[in-house]
LOTISE-275251 format. One record per atom (N, C-alpha, C): residue number from 1; x, y, z. Coordinates in steps of 0.001 Angstrom, whole numbers, always signed. Atoms other than C-alpha are relative to their C-alpha. Layout:
BEGIN
  num       px       py       pz
  NUM        X        Y        Z
...
***
This chain:
BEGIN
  num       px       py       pz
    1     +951    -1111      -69
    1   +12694   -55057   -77901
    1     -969     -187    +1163
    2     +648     -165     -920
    2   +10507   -56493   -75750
    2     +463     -244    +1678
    3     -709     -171    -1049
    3   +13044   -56688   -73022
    3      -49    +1332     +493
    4     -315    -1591     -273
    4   +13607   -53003   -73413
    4    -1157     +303     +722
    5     +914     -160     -370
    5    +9863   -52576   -72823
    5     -151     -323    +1535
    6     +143     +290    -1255
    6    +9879   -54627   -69599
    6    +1180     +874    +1106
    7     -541     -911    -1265
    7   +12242   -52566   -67931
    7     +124    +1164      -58
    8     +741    -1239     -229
    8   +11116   -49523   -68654
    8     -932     -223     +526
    9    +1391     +594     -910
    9    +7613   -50981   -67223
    9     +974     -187    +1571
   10     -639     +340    -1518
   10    +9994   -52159   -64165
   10     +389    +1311     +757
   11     -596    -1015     -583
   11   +11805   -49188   -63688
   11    -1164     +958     +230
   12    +1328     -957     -497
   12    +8213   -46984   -63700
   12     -519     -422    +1102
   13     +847     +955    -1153
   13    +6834   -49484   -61443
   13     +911     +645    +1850
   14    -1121     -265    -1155
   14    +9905   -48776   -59113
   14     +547    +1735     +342
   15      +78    -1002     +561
   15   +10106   -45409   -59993
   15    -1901     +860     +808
   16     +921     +122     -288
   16    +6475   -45116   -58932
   16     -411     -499    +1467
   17     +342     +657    -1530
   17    +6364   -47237   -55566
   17     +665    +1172    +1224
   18    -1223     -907     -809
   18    +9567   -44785   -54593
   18    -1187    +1606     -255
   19     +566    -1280     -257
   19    +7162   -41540   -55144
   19    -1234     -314     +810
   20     +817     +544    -1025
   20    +4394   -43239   -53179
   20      -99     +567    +1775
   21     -971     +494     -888
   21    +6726   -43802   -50490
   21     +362    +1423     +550
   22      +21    -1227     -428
   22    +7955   -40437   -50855
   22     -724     +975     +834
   23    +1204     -923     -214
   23    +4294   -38762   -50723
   23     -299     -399    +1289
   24     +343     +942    -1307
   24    +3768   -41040   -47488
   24     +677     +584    +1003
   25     -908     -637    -1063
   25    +6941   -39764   -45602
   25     -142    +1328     +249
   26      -73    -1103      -33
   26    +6583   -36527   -46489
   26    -1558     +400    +1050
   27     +958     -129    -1022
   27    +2714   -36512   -45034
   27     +195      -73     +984
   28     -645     +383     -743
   28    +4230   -38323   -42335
   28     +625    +1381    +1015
   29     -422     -831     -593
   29    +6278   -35813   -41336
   29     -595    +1618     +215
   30     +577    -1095     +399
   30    +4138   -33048   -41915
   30     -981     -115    +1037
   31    +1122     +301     -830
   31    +1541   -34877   -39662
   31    +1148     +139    +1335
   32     -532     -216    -1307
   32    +4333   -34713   -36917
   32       -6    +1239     +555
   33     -317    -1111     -339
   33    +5383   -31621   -37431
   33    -1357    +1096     +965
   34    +1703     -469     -298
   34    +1555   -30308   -37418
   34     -131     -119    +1975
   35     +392     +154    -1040
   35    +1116   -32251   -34231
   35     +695     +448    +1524
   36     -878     -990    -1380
   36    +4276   -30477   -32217
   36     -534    +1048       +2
   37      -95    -1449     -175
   37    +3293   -27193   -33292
   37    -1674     +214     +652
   38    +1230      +26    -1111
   38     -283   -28047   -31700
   38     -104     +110    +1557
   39     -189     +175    -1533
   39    +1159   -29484   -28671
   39     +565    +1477     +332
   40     -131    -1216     -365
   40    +3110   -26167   -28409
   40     -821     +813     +497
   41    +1106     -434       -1
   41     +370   -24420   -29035
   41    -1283      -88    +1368
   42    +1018     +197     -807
   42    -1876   -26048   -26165
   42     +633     +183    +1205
   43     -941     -314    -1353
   43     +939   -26004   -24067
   43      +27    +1438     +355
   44     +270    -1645     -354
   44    +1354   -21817   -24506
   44    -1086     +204     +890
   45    +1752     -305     -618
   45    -2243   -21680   -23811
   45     -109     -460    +1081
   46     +318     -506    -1573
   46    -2214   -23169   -20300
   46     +969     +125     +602
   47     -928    -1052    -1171
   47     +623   -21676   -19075
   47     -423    +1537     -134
   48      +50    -1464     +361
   48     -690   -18085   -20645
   48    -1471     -194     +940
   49    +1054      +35     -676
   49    -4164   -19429   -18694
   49     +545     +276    +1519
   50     -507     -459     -922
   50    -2076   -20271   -15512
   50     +551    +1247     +526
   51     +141    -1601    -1110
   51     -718   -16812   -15186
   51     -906    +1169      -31
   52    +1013     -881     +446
   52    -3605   -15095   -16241
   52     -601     -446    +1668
   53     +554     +683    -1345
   53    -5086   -17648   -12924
   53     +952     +742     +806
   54     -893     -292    -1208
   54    -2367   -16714   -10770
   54      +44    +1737     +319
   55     +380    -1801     -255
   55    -2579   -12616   -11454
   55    -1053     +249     +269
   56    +1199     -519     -355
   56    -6039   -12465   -11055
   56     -216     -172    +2109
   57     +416     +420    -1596
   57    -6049   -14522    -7566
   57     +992    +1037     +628
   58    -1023    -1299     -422
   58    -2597   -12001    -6844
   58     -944    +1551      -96
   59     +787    -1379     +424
   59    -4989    -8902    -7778
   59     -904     -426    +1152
   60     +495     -209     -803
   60    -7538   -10070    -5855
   60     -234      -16    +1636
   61     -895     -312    -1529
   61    -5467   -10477    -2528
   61     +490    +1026     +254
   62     -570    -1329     +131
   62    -4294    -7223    -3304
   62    -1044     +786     +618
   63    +1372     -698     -272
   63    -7654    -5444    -3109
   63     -483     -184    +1118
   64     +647      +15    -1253
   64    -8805    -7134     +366
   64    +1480     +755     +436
   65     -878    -1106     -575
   65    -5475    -5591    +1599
   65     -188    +1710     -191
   66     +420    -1261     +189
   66    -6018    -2251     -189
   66    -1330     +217    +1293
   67    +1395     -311    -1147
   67    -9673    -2855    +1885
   67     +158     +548    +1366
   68     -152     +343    -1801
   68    -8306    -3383    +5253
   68     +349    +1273     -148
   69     -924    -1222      +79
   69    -5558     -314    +4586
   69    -1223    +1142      +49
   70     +761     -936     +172
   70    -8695    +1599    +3752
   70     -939     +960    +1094
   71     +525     -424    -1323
   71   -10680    +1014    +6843
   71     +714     +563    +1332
   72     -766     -600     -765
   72    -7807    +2093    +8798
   72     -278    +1144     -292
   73     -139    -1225     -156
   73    -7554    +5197    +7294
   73    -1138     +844     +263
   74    +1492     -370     -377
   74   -11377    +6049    +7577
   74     +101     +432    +1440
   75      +98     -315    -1073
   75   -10763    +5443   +11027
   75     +889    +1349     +475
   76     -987     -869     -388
   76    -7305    +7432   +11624
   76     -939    +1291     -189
   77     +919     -643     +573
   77    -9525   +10170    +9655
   77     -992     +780    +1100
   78    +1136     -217    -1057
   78   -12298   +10416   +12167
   78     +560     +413    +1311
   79     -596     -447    -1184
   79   -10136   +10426   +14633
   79     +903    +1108     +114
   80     -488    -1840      +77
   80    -7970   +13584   +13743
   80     -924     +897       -6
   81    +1165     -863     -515
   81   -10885   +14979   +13047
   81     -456     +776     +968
   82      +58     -338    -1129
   82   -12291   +14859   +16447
   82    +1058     +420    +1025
   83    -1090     -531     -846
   83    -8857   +15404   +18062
   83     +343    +1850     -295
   84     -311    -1352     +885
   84    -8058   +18896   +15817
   84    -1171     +933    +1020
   85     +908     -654     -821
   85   -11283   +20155   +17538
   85     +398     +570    +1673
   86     -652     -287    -1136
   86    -9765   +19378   +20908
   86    +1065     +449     +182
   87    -1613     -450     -587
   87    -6038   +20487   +20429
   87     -103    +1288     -482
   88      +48    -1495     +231
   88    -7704   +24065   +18962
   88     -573     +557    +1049
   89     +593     -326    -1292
   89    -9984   +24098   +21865
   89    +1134     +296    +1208
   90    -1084     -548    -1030
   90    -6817   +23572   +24307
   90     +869     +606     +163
   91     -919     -968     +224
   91    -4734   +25626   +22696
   91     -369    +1384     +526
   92     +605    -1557     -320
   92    -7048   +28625   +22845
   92     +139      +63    +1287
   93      +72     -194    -1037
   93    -7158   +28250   +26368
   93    +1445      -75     +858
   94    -1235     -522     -662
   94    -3535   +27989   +27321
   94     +367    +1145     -396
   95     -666    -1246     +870
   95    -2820   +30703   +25084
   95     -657    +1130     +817
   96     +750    -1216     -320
   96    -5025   +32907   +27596
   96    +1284     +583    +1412
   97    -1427     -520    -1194
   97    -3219   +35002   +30332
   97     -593     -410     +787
   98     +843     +599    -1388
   98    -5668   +33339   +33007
   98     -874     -610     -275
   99    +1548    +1126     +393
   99    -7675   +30330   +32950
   99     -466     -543    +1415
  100     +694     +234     -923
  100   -10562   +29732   +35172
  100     +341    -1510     +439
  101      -65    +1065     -260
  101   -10762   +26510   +36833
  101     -820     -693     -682
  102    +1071     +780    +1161
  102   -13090   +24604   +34562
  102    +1268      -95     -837
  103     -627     +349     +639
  103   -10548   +25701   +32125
  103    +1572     -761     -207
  104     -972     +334     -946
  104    -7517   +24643   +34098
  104     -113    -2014     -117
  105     +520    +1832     +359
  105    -9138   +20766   +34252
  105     -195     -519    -1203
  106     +209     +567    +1402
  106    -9785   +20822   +30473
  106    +1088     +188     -426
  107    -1522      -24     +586
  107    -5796   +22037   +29763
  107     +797     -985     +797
  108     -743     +835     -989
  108    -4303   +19775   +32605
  108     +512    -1635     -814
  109     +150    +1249    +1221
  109    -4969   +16605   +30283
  109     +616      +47     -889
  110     -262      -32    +1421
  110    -3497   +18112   +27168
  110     +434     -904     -296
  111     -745     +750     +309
  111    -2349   +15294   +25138
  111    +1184      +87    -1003
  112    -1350     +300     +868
  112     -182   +16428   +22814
  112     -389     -391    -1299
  113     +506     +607    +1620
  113     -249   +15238   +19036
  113     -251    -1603     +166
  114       +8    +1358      -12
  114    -1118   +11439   +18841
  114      -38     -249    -1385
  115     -228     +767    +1536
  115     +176    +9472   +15550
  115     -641    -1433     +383
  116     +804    +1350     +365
  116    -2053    +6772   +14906
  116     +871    -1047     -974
  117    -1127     +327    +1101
  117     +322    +4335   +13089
  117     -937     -469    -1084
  118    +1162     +538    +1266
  118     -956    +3250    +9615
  118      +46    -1605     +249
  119     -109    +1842     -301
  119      +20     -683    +9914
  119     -574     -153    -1092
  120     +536     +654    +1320
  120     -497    -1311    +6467
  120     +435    -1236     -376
  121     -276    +1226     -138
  121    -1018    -4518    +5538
  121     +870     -556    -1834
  122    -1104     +431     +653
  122    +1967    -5663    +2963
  122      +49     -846     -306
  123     -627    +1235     +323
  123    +2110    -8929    +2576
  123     -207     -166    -1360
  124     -258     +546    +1666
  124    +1028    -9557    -1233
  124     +435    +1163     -669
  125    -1007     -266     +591
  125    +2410    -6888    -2031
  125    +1428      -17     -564
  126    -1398     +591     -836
  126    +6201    -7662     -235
  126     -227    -1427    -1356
  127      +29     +886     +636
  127    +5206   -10883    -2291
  127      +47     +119    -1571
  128     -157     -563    +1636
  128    +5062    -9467    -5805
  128    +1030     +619     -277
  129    -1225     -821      +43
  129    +7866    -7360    -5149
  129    +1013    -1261     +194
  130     -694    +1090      -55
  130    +9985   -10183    -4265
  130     +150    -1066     -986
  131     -186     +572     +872
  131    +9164   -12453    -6215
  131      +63     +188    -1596
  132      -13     -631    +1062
  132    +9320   -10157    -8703
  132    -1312     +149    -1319
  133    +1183     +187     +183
  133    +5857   -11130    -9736
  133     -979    +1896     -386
  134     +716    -1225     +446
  134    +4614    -7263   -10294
  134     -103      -49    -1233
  135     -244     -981    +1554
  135    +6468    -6487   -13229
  135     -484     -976    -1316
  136     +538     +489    +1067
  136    +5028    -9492   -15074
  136    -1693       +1      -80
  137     +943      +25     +223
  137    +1452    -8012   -14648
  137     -191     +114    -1508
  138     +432     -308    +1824
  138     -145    -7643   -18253
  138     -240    +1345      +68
  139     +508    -1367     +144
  139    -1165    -3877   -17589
  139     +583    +1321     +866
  140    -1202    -1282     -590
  140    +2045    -1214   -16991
  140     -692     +977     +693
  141     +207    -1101     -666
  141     -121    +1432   -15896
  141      +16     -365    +1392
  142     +232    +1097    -1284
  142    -1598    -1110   -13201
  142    +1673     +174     +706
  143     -746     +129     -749
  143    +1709    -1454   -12223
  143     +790    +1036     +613
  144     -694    -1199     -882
  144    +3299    +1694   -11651
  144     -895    +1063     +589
  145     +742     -445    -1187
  145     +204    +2688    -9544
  145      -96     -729     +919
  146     -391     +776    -1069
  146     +685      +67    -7491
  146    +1096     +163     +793
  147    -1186    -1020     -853
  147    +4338    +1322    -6502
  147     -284     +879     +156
  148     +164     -947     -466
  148    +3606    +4573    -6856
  148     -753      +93    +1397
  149    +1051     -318    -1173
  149     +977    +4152    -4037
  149     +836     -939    +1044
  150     -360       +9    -1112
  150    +2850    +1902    -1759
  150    +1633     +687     +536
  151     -952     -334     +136
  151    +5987    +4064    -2447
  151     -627    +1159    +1054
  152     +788     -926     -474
  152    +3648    +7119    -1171
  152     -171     -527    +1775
  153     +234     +399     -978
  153    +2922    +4760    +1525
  153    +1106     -217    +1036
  154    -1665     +129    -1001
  154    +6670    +4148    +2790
  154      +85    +1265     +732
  155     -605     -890     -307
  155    +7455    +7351    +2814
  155    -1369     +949    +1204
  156     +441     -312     -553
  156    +4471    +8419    +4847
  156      +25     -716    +1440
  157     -614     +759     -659
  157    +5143    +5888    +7295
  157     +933     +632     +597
  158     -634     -268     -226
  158    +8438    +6756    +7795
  158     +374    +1697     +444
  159     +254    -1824     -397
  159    +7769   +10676    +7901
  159     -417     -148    +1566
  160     +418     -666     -886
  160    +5572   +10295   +10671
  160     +689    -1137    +1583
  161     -756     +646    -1304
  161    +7885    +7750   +12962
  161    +1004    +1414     +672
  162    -1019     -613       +7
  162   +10222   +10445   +12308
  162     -371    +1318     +819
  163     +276    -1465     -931
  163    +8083   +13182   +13354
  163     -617      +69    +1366
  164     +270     +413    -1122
  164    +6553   +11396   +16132
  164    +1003     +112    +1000
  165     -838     -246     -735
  165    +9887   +11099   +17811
  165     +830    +1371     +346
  166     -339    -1144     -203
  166   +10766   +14696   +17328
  166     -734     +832     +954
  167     +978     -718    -1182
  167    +7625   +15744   +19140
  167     +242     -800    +1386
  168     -217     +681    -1173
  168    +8103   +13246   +21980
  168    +1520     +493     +619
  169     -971     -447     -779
  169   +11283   +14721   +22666
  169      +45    +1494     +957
  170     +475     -929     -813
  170   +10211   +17748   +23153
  170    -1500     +168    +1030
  171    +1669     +127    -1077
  171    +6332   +16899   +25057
  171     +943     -476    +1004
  172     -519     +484     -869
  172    +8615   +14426   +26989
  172    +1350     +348     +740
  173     -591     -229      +15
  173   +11308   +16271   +27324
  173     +487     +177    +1415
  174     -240     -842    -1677
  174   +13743   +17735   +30905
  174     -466     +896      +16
  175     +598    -1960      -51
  175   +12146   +21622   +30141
  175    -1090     -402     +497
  176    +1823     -220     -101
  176    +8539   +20022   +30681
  176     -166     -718     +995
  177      -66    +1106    -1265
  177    +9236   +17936   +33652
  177    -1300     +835     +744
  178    +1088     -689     -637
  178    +7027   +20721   +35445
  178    -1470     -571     -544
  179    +1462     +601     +834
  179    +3839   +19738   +33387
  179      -98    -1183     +266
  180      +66    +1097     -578
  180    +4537   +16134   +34211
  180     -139     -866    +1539
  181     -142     +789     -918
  181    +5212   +15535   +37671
  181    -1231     -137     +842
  182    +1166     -389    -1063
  182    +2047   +16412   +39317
  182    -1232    -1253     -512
  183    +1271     +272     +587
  183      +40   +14107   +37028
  183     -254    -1253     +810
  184     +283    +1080    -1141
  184     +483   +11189   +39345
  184     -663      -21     +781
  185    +1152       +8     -543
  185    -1022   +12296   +41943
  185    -1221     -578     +461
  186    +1098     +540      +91
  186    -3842   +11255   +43275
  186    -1411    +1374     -109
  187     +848    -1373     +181
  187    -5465   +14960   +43321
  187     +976     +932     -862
  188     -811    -1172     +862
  188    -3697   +16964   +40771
  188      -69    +1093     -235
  189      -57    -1287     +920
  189    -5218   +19752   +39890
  189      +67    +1087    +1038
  190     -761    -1072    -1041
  190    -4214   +21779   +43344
  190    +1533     +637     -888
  191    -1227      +98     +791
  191     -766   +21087   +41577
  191     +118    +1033    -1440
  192     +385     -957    +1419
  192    -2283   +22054   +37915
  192       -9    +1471     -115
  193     +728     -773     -308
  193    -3525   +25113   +39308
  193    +1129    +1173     +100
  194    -1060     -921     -542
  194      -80   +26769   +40590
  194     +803     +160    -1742
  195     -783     -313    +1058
  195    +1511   +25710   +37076
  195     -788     +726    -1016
  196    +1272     -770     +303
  196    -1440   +27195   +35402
  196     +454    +1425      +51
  197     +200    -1162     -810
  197     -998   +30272   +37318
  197    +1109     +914     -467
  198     -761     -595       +9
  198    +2597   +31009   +36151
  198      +15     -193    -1759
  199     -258     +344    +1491
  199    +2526   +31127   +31952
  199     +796     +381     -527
  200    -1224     -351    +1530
  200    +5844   +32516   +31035
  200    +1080     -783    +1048
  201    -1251    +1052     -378
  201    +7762   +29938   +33110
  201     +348     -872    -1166
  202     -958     +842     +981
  202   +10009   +27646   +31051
  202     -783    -1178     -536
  203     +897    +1022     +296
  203    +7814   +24532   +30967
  203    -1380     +997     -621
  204    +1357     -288     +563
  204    +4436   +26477   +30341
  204     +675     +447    -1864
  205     -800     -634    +1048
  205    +6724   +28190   +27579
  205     -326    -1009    -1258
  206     +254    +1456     +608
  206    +7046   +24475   +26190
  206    -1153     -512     -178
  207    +1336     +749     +116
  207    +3390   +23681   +26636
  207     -743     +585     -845
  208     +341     -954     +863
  208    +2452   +26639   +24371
  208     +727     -916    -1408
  209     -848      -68    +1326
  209    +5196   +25831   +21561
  209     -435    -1558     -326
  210    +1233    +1497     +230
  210    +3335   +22031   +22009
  210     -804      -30     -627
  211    +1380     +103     +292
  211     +382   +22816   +21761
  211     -640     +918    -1390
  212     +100     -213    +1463
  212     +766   +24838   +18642
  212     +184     -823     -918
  213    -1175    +1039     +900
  213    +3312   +22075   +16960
  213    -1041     -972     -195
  214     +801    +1174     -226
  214     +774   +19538   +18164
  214    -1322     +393    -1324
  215    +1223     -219     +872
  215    -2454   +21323   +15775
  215     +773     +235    -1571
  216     -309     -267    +1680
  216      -31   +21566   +12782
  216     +487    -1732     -632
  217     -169    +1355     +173
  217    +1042   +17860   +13128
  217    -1141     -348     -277
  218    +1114     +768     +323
  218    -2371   +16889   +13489
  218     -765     +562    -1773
  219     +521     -379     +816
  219    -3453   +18820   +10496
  219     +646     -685    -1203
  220     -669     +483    +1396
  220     -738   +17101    +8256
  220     -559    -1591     -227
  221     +824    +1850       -5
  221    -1685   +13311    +9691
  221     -994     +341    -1136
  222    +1405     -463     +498
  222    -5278   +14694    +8740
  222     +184     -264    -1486
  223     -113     +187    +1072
  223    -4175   +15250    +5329
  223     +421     -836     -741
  224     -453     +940     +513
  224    -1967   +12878    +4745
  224    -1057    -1583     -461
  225     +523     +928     +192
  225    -4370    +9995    +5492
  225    -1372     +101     -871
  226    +1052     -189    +1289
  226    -7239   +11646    +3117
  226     +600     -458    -1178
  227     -540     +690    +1475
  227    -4799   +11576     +114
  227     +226    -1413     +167
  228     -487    +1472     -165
  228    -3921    +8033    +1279
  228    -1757     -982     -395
  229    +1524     +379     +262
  229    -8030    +7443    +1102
  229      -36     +348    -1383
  230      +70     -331    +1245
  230    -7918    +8841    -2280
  230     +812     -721    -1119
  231     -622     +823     +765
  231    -5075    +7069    -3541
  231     -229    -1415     -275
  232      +28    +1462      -25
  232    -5964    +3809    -2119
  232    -1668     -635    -1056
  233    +1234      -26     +898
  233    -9885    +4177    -3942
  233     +512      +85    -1249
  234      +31      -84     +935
  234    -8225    +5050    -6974
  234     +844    -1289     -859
  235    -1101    +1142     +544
  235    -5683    +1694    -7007
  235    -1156    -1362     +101
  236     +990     +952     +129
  236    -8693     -439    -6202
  236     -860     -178    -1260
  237     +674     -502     +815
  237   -10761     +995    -8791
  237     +499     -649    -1583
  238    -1113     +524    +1217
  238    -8015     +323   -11467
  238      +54    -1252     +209
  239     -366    +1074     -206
  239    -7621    -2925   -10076
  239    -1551     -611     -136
  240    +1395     +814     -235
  240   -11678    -4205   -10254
  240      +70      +86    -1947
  241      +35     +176    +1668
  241   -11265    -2610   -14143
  241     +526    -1094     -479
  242     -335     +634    +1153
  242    -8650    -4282   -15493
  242      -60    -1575     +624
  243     +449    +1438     -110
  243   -10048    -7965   -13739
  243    -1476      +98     -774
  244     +927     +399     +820
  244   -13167    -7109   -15447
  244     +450     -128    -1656
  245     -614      +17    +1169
  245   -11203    -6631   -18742
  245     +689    -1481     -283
  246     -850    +1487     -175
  246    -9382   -10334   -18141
  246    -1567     -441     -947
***
C-alpha cells in the first residue's frame, strides 16, 4: 500500500515537473514569437518612414523644377505680350496700300512669329517615371496631375516645334527671297522702299499672309503658356498640401 502511494507521489511529482516544463516552453516560444512580430513590426516602420523620406525629398525636387518651369513661362508671357502689340502694329501697316517712310523702317524689320522654346526642366520627373517611382506616391490624385500636366507639357512642346517649322518655311521660304535679300546691306531701306512700293507682288503677297499667320501664332503661344502658368500653380499647390498632410 504504501508502495502504491509512493508512486503515485512519483508519478505527480513527474507529472508536475513535465507541466512546468511545458508552461516554460510554451512562454518561451510565445516570447519569440512576440519578439519577431516586433522586429517585423519596427522593421515595416522604417522602411514605411524611408519612403515616406524619399517621396517627400522627390516632391520637393519636383516643386523647385515646377519653380524654374514657372519663371520661364512668366517670362515667355511678357514677352508675347509685348511682341502681339508689335506684330498688330506691323501688320496694320503692311496691310496699307502706301506706307510713308517712317512706316517703311518700322515694316522693313518685321520679324515674323518668334517661339520662345519652353526648356522645361525634367529631370525628377524623367526620374519618377523611370524608375517608376510616381506610381508608388501615397496620393492618386497627386499623381495623375502630375502626368496630366507634364503630358500637357509634351504635347505643347512638340506642337510648337512643329509649328515653328511650318512658319519658317514659309517666312524663309524661295517666294520671299525678295524681302530677304536687301537686308544685308549696309543701307537697306533704298532697297525696302522699292519692295514697299509694289504690294501685290508675290513676296509682299507672302509678307501679308506672314504677318497675319505670325499674330495668330503668337496669340496661341500667348495662351498656351498662361494655361501652362495655371496648370503649373495648381500642381505646386497640390504638391505643398499633401507634404503638409505627411
Amino acid at each position: 500500500m504504501i508502495k502504491f502511494f509512493r508512486k503515485i507521489r512519483q508519478k505527480m511529482l513527474i507529472e508536475n515537473k513535465f507541466s512546468k516544463y511545458l508552461i516554460y516552453a510554451i512562454g518561451e516560444i510565445v516570447l519569440v514569437v512576440v519578439g519577431i512580430l516586433m522586429a517585423l513590426a519596427i522593421n515595416e516602420w522604417k522602411n514605411e518612414q524611408r519612403i515616406d523620406s524619399e517621396e517627400k525629398t522627390t516632391l520637393y525636387k519636383l516643386i523647385k523644377d515646377l519653380e524654374s518651369d514657372n519663371e520661364r513661362y512668366l517670362s515667355n508671357v511678357e514677352f508675347y505680350t509685348k511682341l502681339d502689340d508689335f506684330l498688330q502694329r506691323t501688320k496694320d501697316i503692311i496691310y496699307k496700300e502706301s506706307l510713308s517712310d517712317d512706316e517703311i523702317k518700322e515694316a522693313m524689320y518685321f520679324p515674323g512669329a518668334i517661339h520662345k522654346d519652353l526648356n522645361p526642366r525634367k529631370t525628377t520627373y524623367n526620374e519618377m517615371l523611370n524608375s517608376g517611382r510616381i506610381y508608388n506616391l501615397s496620393n492618386d490624385i497627386l499623381v495623375d496631375k502630375i502626368i496630366e500636366y507634364y503630358q500637357f507639357l509634351d504635347e505643347s512642346t512638340y506642337e510648337s516645334k512643329e509649328q515653328r517649322k511650318e512658319f519658317r518655311a514659309l517666312f524663309y521660304g524661295p517666294d520671299f527671297t525678295d524681302f530677304w535679300f536687301w537686308k544685308a546691306e549696309e543701307n537697306p531701306f533704298p532697297y525696302a522702299k522699292v519692295f514697299f512700293a509694289d504690294n501685290d507682288s508675290p513676296a509682299y503677297r507672302k509678307l501679308k499672309q506672314s504677318a497675319g499667320w505670325s499674330l495668330i501664332i503668337n496669340d496661341d503661344l500667348l495662351k498656351n503658356n498662361n494655361e501652362l502658368i495655371i496648370m503649373n500653380g495648381e500642381l505646386i499647390e497640390l504638391i505643398n498640401t499633401d507634404l503638409e498632410n505627411k
